[in-house]
C-alpha positions as CSV (number, residue, x, y, z in Angstrom):
1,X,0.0,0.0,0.0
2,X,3.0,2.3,0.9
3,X,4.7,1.9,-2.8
4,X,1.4,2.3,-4.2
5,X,0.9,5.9,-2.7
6,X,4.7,6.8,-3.1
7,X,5.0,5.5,-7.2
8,X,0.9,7.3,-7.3
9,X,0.8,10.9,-8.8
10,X,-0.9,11.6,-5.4
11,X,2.9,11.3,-4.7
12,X,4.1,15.2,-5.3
13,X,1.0,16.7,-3.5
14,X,2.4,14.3,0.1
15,X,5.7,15.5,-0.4
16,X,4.6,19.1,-0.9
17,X,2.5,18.9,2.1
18,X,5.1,17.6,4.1
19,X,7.4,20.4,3.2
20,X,4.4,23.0,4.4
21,X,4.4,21.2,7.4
22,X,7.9,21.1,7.9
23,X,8.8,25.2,6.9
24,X,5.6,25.8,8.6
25,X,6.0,24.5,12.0
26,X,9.2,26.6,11.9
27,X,7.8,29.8,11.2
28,X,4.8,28.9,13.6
29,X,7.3,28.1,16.3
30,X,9.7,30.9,15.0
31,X,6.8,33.7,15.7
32,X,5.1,31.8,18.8
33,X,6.3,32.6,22.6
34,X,7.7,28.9,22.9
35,X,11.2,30.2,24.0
36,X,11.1,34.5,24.5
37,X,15.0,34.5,26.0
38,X,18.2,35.0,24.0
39,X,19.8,31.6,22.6
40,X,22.2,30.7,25.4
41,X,25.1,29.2,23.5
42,X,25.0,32.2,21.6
43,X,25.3,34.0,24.8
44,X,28.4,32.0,26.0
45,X,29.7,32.1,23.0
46,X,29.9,36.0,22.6
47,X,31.4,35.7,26.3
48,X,34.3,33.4,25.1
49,X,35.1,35.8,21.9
50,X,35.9,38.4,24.9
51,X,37.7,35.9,26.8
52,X,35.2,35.2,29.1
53,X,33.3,32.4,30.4
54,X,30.2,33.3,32.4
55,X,27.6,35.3,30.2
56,X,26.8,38.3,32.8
57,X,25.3,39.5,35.4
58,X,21.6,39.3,34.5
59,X,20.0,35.9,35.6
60,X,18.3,33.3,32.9
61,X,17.0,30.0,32.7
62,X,19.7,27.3,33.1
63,X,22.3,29.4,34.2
64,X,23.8,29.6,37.7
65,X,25.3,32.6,40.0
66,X,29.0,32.2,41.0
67,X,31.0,35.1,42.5
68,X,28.1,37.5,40.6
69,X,29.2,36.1,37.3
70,X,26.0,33.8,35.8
71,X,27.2,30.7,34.1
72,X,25.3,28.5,31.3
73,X,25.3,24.8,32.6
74,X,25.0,22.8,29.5
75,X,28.1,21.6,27.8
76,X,29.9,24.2,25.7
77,X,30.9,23.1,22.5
78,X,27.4,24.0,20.3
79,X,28.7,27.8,21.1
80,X,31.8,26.9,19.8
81,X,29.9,26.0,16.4
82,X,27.9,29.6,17.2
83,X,31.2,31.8,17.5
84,X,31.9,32.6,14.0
85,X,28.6,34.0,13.3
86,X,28.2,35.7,16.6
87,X,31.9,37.4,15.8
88,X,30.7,38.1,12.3
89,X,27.4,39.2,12.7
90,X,26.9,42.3,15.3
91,X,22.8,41.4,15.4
92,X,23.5,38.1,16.9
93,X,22.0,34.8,16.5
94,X,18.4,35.3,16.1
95,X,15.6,32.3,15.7
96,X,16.0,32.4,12.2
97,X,19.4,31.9,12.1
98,X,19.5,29.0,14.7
99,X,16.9,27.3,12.3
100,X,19.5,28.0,9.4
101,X,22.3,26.8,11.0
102,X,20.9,23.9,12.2
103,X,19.1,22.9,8.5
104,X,22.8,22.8,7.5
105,X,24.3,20.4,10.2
106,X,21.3,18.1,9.7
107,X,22.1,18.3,6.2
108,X,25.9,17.2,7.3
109,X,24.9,14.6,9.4
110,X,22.2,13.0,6.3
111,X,25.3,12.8,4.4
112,X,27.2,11.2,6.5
113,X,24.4,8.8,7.8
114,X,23.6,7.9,3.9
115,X,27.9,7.1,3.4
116,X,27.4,4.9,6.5
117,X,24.3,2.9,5.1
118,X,26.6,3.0,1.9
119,X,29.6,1.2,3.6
120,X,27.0,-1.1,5.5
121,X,25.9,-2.3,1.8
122,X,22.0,-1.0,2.4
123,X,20.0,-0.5,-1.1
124,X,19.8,2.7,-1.9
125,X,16.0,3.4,-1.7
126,X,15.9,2.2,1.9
127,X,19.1,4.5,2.7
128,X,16.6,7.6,1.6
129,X,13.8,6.6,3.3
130,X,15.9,5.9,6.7
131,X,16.7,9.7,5.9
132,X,13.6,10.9,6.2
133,X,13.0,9.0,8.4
134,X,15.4,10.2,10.2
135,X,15.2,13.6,10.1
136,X,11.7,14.3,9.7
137,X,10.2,10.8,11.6
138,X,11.7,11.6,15.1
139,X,12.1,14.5,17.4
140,X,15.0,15.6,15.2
141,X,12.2,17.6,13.4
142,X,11.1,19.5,17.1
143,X,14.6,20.1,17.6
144,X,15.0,21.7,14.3
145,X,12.2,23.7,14.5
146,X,13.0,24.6,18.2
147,X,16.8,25.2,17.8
148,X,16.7,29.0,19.2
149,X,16.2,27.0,22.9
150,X,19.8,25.5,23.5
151,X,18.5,22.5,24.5
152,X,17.6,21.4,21.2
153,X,20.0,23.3,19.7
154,X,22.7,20.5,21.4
155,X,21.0,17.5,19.9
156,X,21.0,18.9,16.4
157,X,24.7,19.4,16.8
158,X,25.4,16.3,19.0
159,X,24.0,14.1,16.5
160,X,25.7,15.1,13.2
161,X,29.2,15.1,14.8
162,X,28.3,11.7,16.2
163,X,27.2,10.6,13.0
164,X,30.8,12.3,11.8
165,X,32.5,9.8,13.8
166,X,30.4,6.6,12.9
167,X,31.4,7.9,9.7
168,X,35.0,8.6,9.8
169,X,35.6,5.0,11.6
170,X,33.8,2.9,9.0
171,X,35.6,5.3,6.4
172,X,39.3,5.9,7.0
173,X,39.0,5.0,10.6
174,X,41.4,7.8,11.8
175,X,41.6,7.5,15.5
176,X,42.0,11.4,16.0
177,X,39.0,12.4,14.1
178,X,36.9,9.9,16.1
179,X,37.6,10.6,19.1
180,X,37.2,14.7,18.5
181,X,34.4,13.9,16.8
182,X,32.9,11.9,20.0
183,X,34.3,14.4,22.3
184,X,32.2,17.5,19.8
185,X,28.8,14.8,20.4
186,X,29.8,14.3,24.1
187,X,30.4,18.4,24.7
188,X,27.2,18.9,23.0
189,X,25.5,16.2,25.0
190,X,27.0,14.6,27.7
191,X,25.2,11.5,27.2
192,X,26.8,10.1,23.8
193,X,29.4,9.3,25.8
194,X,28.7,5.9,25.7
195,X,29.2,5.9,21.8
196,X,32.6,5.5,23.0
197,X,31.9,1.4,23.0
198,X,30.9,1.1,19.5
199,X,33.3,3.8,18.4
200,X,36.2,1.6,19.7
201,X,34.8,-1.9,18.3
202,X,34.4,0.2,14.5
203,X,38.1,1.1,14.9
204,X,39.3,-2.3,16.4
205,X,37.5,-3.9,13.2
206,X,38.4,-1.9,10.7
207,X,42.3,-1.3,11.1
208,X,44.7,-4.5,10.9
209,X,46.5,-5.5,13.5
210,X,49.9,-3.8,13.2
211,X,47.7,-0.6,13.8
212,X,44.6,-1.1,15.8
213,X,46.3,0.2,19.2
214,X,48.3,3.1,17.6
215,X,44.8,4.3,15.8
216,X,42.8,3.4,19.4
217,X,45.6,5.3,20.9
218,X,44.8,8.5,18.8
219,X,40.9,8.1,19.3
220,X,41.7,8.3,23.7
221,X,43.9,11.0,22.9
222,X,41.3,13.1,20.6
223,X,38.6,12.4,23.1
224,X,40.9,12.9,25.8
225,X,42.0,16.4,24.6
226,X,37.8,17.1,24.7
227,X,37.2,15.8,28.0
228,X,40.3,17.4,29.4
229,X,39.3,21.0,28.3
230,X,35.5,20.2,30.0
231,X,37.1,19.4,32.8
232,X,39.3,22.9,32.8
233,X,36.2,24.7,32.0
234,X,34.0,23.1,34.7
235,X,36.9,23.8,37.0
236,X,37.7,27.4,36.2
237,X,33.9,28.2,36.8
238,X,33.1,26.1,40.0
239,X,36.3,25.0,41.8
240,X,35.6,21.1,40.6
241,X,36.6,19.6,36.9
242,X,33.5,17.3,37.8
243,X,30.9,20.0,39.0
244,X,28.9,21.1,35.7
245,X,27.1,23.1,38.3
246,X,23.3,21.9,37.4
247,X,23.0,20.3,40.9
248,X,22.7,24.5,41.9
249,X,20.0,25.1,39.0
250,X,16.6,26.5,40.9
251,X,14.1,23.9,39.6
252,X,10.6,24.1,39.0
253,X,7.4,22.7,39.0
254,X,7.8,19.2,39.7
255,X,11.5,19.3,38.8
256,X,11.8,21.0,42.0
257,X,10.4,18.5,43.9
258,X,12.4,15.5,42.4
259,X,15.7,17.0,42.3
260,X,15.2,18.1,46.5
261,X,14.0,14.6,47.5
262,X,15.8,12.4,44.8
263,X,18.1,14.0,42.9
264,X,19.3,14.3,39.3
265,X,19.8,10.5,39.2
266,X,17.3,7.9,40.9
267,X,16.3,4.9,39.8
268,X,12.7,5.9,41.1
269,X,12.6,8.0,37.6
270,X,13.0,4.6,35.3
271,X,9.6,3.0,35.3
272,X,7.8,7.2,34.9
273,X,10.4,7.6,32.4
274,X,9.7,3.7,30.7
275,X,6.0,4.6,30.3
276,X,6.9,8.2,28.4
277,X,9.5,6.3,26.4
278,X,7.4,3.2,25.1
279,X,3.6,3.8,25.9
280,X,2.7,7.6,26.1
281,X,0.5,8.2,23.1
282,X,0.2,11.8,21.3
283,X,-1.9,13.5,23.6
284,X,-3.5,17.0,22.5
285,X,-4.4,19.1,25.1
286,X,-7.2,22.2,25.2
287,X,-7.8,25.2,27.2
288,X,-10.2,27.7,27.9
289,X,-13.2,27.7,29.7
290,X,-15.0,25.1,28.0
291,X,-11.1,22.8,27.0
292,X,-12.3,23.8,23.9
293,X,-8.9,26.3,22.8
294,X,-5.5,25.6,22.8
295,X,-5.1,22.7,20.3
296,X,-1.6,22.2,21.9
297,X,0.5,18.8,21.8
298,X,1.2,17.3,25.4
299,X,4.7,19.0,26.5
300,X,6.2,15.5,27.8
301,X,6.3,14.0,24.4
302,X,5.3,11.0,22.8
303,X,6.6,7.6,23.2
304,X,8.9,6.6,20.1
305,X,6.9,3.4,19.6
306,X,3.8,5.7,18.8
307,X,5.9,8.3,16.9
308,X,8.8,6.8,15.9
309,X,7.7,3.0,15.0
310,X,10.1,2.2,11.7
311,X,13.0,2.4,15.0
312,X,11.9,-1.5,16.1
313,X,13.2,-2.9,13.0
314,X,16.3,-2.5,15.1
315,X,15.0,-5.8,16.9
316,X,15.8,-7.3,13.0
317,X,19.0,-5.9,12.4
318,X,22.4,-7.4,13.2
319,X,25.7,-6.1,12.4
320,X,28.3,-7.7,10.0
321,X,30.6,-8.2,12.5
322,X,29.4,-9.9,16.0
323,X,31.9,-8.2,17.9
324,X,30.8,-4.8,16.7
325,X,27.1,-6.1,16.6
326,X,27.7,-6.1,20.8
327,X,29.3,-3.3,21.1
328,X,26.7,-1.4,19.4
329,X,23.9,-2.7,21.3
330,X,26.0,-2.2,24.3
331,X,26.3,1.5,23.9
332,X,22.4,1.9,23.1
333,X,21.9,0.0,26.3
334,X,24.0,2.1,28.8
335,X,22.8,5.0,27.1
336,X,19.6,4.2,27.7
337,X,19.3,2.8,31.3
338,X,21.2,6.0,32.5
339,X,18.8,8.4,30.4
340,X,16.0,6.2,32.0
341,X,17.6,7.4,35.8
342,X,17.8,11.1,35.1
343,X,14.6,13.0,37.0
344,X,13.4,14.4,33.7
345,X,12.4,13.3,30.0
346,X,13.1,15.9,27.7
347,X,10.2,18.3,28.7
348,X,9.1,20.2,27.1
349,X,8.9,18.6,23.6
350,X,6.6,17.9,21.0
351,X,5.6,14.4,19.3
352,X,9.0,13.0,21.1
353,X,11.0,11.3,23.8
354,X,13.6,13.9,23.1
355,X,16.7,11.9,25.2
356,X,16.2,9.0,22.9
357,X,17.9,11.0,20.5
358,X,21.1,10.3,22.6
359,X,21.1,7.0,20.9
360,X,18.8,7.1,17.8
361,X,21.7,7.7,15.4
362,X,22.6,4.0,16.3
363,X,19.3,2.2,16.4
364,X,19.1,4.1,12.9
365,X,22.2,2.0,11.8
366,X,20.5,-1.4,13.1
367,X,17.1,-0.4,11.8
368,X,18.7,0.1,8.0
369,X,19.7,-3.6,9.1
370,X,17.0,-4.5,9.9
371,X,14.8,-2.7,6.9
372,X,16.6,-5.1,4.3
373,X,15.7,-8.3,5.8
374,X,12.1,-7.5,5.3
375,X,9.8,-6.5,2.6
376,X,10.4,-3.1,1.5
377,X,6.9,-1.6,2.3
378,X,7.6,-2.4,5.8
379,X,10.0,0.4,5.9
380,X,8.4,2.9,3.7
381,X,4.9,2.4,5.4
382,X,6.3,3.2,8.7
383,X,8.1,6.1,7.9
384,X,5.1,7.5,6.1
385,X,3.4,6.9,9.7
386,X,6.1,8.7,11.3
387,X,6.4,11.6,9.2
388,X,3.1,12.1,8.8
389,X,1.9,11.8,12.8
390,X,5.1,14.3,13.2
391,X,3.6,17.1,10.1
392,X,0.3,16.9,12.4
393,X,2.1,17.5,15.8
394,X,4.3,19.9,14.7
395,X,1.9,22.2,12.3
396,X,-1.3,20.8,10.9
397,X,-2.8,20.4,14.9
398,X,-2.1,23.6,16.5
399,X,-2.7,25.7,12.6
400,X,-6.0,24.1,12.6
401,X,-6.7,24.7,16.6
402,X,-5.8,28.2,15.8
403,X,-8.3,28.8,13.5
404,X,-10.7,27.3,15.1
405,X,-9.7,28.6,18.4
406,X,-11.1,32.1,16.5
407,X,-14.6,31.2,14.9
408,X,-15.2,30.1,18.5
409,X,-14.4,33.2,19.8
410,X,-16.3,35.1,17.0
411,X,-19.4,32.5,18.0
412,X,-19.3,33.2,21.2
413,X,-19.6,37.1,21.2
């Protein structure tokens, strides 16, 4: 049924609409109050083109008070990728620009994904589709659209630079550029740390034997020379390489309550956390008196196996090499189970478990896997599912709850 829509001339009209959906849950987002405060990164980054590290005196969210200086807790590199245009370009980075900038790094990181599916001997067709799938089939779409908010902003870079180093080891496997590349993903978010597992197994694999341990070497001292200036720059701004100083964030709402009485890390979050990541449904929520405004998705997200389904073909895939094959699973799984222990899960988001995307660059690789034992329509009719549930989350649901958020008001006059 899939190929029959995609090979119909009905075929133009669901791309075109998915392109509307796409440029238009940016420009909805874009002018829409979702995030009113400056970019952050592009904050810190203007302080390190003075030579500074802590962004001012004037308080925001996510950043911390130290000696009257306010420091930005997330990792630092995504204002490294920010600094050029924030030296170049005396307005700043605005919304637009964040959206720009990150349209071109997803557009790095499909090119790299489809050389990866190249080297891994996937059919071309399914090699676009996982594409899309991708980057318009998962909450790499929100973040895109949402990429003024640092948060998202770090996943959009974390993921093509991890993507860079899959890449790169499968390629040419060049220790170095692994392990900076890992160390850019890790900066950007601290969780793709455990990348490091399959990273090492790629590397192990694909040099011979005279130089697995001088190219292993050069990946510890690449990621090495990242973690070691983290370390400097947690330490020059709190007194401890290890304090990222998020444990003296003020918290809110229920944040608040689980970061006084649990903490940041607590196996008590895992089975909340399990039901958001495999069983939340897209929930829209209303307002008004009658909870008959709003038209707004549910902030925590939706569950990957309702928005993200063409992922389980994972379960299918297996990996040339078994030792590799482990090693990737491996670094999904310890990526997972710690995401799973952290007191929140990406909120707020839209049509996503947004801390999956700590590890769907690799399920990706053992979905493509997956995808070719099994008839192609599989694939394809899943991504449409995906793509098309995301194009109503992200625009078609709160456009139309707009306008009919207004003949009600005009009704009831």
């Amino acid at each position: 049924m899939a190929s029959a829509v995609i090979d119909s001339p009905w075929s133009r009209v669901i791309y075109g609409l998915v392109f509307f959906s796409f440029l238009g849950s940016c420009l909805g987002i874009y002018n829409s109050g979702f995030w009113q405060g400056p970019s952050l990164y592009a904050l810190q980054a203007r302080a390190f083109a003075v030579g500074k590290l802590g962004v001012g005196a004037e308080q925001h969210h996510d950043t911390v008070a130290v000696g009257g200086m306010h420091h930005v807790v997330n990792p630092p590199f995504p204002s490294l990728v920010l600094l050029p245009f924030v030296v170049l370009l005396p307005q700043g980075v605005d919304r637009g620009l964040s959206i720009a900038i990150s349209l071109f790094l997803k557009g790095v990181g499909c090119w790299a994904l489809r050389c990866i599916l190249r080297k891994l001997e996937i059919d071309e067709r399914l090699s676009k589709w996982l594409c899309v799938g991708l980057l318009t089939g998962t909450g790499y779409w929100c973040c895109l659209a949402m990429a003024h908010a640092m948060w998202f902003f770090a996943h959009v870079v974390a993921i093509t630079f991890l993507l860079l180093a899959i890449y790169e080891a499968m390629h040419r496997g060049r220790g170095l550029l692994v392990g900076l590349a890992l160390g850019a993903a890790f900066l950007s978010r601290q969780m793709m740390v455990y990348s490091a597992v399959f990273l090492v197994a790629l590397l192990w694999e694909r040099r011979k034997e005279s130089g697995r341990r001088a190219q292993l070497a050069l990946f510890c001292l690449g990621a090495g020379i990242m973690g070691a200036g983290y370390l400097w720059f947690n330490w020059a701004r709190f007194g401890d390489p290890f304090d990222t100083g998020y444990n003296l964030l003020k918290q809110t709402d229920f944040l608040d309550w689980r970061q006084k009485n649990l903490g940041l890390f607590h196996p008590m979050y895992i089975p909340v956390n399990l039901i958001h990541l495999l069983f939340q449904g897209p929930h829209i929520e209303f307002t008004g008196p009658g909870l008959l405004k709003g038209w707004s998705m549910n902030q925590f997200g939706t569950s990957i196996t309702f928005a993200s389904p063409f992922l389980f073909l994972a379960f299918l895939g297996r990996w040339p090499v078994p030792l590799v094959h482990k090693a990737l699973v491996a670094s999904i799984v310890l990526t997972l189970t710690h995401a799973l222990m952290y007191h929140t899960n990406g909120w707020v988001q839209v049509n996503t478990y947004r801390y999956a995307l700590d590890f769907v660059p690799l399920l990706v690789l053992l979905a493509a896997l997956g995808a070719a034992r099994v008839p192609e329509r599989w694939l394809k009719g899943l991504v449409i599912y995906s793509v098309t549930l995301n194009a109503l989350a992200m625009f078609w649901i709160p456009f139309i709850g707009r306008g009919y958020t207004l003949y009600l008001e005009q009704m009831v006059k």
